[in-house]
C-alpha positions, -999 to 999 in steps of 0.1 A, spaced: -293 54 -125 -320 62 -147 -348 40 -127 -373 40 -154 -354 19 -177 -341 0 -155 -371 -26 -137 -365 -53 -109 -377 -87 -115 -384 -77 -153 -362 -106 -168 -376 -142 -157 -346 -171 -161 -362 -185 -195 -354 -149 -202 -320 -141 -194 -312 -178 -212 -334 -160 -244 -303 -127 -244 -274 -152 -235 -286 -180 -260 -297 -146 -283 -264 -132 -280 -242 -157 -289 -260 -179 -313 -255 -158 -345 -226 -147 -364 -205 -174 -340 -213 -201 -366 -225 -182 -393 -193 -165 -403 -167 -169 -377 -171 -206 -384 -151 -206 -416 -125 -183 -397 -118 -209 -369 -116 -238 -399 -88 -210 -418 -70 -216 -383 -74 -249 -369 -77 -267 -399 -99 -300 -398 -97 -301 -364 -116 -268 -363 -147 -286 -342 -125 -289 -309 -118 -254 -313 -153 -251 -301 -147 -271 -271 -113 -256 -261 -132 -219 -266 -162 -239 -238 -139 -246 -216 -121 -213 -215 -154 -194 -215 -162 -218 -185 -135 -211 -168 -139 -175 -179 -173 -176 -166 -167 -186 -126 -153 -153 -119 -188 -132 -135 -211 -159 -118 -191 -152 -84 -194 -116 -84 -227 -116 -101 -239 -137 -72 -223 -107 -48 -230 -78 -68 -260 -80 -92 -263 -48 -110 -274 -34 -147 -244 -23 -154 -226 -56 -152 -193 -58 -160 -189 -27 -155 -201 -23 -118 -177 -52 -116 -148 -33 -123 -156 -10 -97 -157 -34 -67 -124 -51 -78 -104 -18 -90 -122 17 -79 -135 43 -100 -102 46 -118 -83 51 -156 -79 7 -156 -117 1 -143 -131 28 -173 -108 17 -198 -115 -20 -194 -150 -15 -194 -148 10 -222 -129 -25 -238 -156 -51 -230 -183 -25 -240 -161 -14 -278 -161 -52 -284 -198 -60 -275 -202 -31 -305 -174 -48 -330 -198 -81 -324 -230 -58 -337 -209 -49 -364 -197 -83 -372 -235 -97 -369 -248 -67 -391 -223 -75 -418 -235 -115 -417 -265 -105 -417 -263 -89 -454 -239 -114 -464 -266 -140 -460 -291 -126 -475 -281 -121 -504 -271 -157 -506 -308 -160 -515 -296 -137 -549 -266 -156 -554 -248 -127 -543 -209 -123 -537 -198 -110 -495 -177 -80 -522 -214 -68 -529 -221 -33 -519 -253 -43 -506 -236 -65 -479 -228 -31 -456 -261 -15 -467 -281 -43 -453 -262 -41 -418 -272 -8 -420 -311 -16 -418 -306 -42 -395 -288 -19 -369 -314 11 -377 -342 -19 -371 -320 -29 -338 -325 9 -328 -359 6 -330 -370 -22 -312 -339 -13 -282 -366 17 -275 -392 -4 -270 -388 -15 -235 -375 -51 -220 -402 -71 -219 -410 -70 -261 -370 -74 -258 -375 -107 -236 -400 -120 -256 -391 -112 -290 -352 -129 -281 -363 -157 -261 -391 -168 -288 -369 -165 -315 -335 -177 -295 -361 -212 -296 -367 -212 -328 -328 -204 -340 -317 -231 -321 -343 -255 -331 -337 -246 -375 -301 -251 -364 -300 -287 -347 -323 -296 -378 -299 -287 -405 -272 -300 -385 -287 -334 -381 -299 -332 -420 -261 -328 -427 -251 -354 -408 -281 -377 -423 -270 -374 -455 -231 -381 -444 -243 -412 -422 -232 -395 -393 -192 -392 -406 -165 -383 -381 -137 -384 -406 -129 -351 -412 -131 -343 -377 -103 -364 -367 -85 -363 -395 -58 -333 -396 -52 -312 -421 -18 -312 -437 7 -287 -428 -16 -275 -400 -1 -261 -363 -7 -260 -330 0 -227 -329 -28 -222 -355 -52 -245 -335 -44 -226 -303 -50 -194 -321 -80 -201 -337 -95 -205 -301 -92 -169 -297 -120 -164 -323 -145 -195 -308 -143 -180 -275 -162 -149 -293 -192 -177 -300 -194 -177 -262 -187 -144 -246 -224 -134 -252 -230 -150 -215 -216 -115 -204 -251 -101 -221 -269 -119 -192 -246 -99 -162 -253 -67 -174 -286 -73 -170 -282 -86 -137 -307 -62 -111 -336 -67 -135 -330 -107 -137 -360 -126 -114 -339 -137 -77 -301 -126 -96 -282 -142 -70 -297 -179 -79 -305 -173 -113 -274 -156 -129 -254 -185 -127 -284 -208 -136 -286 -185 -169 -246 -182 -173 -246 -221 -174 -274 -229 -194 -263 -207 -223 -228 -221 -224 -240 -254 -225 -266 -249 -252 -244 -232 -272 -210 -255 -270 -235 -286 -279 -251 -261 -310 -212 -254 -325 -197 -287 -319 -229 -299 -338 -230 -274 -363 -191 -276 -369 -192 -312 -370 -218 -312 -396 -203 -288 -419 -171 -306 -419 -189 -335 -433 -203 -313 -457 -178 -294 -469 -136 -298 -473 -117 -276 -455 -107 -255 -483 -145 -250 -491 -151 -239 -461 -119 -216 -464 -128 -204 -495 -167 -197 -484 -157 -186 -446 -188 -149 -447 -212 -178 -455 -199 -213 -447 -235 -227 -436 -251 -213 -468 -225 -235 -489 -230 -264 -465 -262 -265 -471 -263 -266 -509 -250 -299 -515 -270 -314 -488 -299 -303 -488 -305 -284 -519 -322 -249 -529 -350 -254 -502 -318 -259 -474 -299 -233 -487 -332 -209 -481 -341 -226 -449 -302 -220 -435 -301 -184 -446 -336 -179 -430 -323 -192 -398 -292 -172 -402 -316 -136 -410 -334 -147 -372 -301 -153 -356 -284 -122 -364 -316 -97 -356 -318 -113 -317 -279 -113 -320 -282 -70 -327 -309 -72 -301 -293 -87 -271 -259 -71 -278 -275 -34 -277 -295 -39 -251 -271 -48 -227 -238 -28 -240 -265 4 -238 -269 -6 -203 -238 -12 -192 -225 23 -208 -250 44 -192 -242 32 -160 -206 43 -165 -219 73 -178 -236 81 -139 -209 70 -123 -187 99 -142 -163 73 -157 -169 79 -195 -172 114 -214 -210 123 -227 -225 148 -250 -263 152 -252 -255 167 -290 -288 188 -286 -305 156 -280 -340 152 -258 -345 117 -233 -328 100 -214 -291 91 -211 -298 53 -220 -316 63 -251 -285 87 -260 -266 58 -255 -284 33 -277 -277 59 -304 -239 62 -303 -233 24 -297 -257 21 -331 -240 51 -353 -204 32 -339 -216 -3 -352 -228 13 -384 -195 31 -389 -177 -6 -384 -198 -26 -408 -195 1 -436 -157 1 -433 -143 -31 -424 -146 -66 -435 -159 -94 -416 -119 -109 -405 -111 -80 -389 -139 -69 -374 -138 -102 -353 -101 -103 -350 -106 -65 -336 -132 -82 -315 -116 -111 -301 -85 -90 -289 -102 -64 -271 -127 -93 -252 -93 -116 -243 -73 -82 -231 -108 -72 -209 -107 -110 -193 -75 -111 -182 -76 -80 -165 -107 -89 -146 -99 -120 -139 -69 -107 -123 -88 -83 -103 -111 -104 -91 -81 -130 -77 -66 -97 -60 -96 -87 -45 -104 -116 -35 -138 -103 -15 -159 -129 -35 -147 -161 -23 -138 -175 -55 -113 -210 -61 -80 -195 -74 -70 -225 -90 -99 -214 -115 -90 -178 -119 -54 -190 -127 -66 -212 -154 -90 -183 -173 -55 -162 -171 -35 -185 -183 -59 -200 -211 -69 -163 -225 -30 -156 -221 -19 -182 -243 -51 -180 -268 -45 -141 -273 -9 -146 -275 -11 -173 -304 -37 -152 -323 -17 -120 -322 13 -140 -332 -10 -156 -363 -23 -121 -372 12 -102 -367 24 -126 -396 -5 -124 -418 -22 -91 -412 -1 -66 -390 -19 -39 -398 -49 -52 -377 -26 -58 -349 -12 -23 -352 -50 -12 -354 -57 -24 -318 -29 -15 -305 -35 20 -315 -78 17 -306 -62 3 -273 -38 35 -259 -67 57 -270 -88 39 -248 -65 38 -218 -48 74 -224 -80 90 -233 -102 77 -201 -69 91 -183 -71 126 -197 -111 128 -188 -108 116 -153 -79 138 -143 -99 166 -163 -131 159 -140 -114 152 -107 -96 187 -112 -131 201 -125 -148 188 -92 
């Protein structure tokens, strides 16, 4: 491992709360909100809380090995202890890493898609992908610049985020006098199914917590604090989305929020609070989704170079000068740029949500076969069977009304697996 880029005790707890809280407040209720609603209907604000408690539950197992085994590399050093240096511990990894990348995509393509709400401009606007350009060529930038502008820059701004977004939240709510009847009230011809499925995308507002394991060596004491970190995020952000969700819903009907999905908070905040909201929640939304880029390379970039010294994944210096990690800041930002120019912001988190769900189960599996962590199996079962059942009712919902992406990760999915095959039976023979 590269040891200059990689500092003990660099990443105080405030911190690794600024890249969790960084990480998943963004794109999570700035875009993916009007996804959920498409899915859940009116009850789309407990789709928030079933996607807590299955990122909870989710959650035990990272906290238990990150508790054991703090490392930069994460998930990926996780793999390893539970399954070997093998095809199933590269390719998952390789998943979890791929869909830390669709997320910088997603967030990139939010990112224009807000701002140019301030012009009264369409999502269809060519400018949305140019934009998410800049911002990943800006996230570049500032990834090179070492952790601690990193920790300061996400955890300031992570504050301010969080406060803009309680503010319009409770504005929204003001003006409704604090309404819960669209929140209870279903919406006609809605399913469970649907509700169910929807969970599948909210459970991408909380995977960001994984940001705060692959940082885990350079976190202050990692065997107290990870945890401490893992929890306080979660919590933050399932009190931000029910809020936020709950608020819109007052705002908006559901076929609004359908109907504006890219930029549900933007429409929200137009009838409430007016031009000066609308330029305040797109404001918000331009901070969110820079720490969101942030956060998300800086720990993907991590996590892939460690894979990269362990011999588990392919690399090419292309001619290149410096270090491995900076090599790898460059593909995972030329990948995210590739997605945001080509693919809308539904599939991009569909893509996203199956690859994360897929990764879960099979860790969560490994760790309750390893069992070398001391970890309650009654909790493991319940992260299976929860990710099981969410990923089972998405892939149903999307194989009705948009095979193609289902056939897409199917296809991104054998590539992984057969193609981290191929290169480790190439270097084993090779060594």
């Amino acid at each position: 491992m590269e040891k200059a880029n990689y500092k003990q005790n660099s990443i105080t707890l405030m911190g690794a709360v600024g890249l969790g809280t960084g990480v998943m407040v963004g794109a999570a209720i700035f875009a993916i909100i009007g996804q959920v609603a498409e899915l859940a209907g009116a009850l789309f604000p407990l789709s928030y809380v079933g996607g807590a408690v299955i990122a909870a539950c989710s959650a035990y197992a990272y906290v238990k090995m990150a508790h054991t085994y703090p490392s930069a590399g994460g998930i990926g050093m996780f793999f390893v202890k539970i399954y070997g240096k093998g095809t199933l511990t590269a390719s998952s990894s390789l998943l979890m890493a791929v869909s830390m990348i669709i997320s910088e995509s997603l967030v990139a393509r939010t990112f224009g898609t807000y701002t140019l709400q301030l012009f009264d401009t369409g999502p269809d606007s060519y400018l949305v992908p140019v934009l998410g350009v800049a911002l990943l060529i800006l996230t570049f930038i500032v990834n090179i610049s070492g952790n601690r502008f990193i920790q300061a820059f996400t955890s300031t701004a992570s504050l301010i985020k969080i406060g803009g977004v309680v503010l319009f939240a409770l504005a929204a709510l003001w003006v409704s006098h604090f309404s819960i009847a669209n929140v209870i009230k279903g919406a006609p011809g809605q399913s469970a199914g649907g509700f169910i499925g929807s969970m599948a995308l909210s459970i991408l507002a909380f995977k960001g917590f994984t940001t705060i394991t692959n940082n885990g060596s350079e976190i202050v004491s990692p065997r107290k604090n990870i945890g401490r970190a893992i929890v306080i995020s979660i919590a933050i952000c399932a009190f931000l989305y029910l809020l936020i969700s709950w608020a819109v819903s007052s705002s908006l009907s559901i076929s609004q929020i359908v109907a504006a999905k890219d930029y549900a908070l933007a429409e929200a905040a137009r009838p409430v609070l007016g031009t000066y909201g609308l330029y305040f929640t797109v404001a918000i939304a331009i901070l969110a989704t820079v720490t969101v880029c942030i956060g998300s390379v800086f720990a993907v970039s991590r996590m892939t170079t460690m894979l990269t010294d362990m011999k588990l994944i392919p690399h090419s210096h292309f001619g290149m000068s410096g270090t491995v990690h900076r090599h790898m800041i460059i593909y995972i930002v030329v990948i995210a740029i590739a997605l945001t120019v080509f693919f809308d912001l539904s599939r991009i988190a569909s893509l996203g949500a199956i690859f994360y769900l897929l990764m879960d189960i099979i860790f969560q599996w490994g760790v309750y076969r390893r069992d070398t962590v001391d970890a309650n199996p009654v909790i493991l079962w319940a992260a299976i069977v929860l990710d099981t059942v969410a990923l089972g009712a998405f892939l149903w919902l999307k194989g009705t009304s948009d095979p193609l992406i289902v056939i897409l990760a199917a296809v991104f999915i054998l590539i992984i697996f057969f193609g981290e095959q191929f290169f480790l039976k190439r270097t084993s023979n090779n060594s």
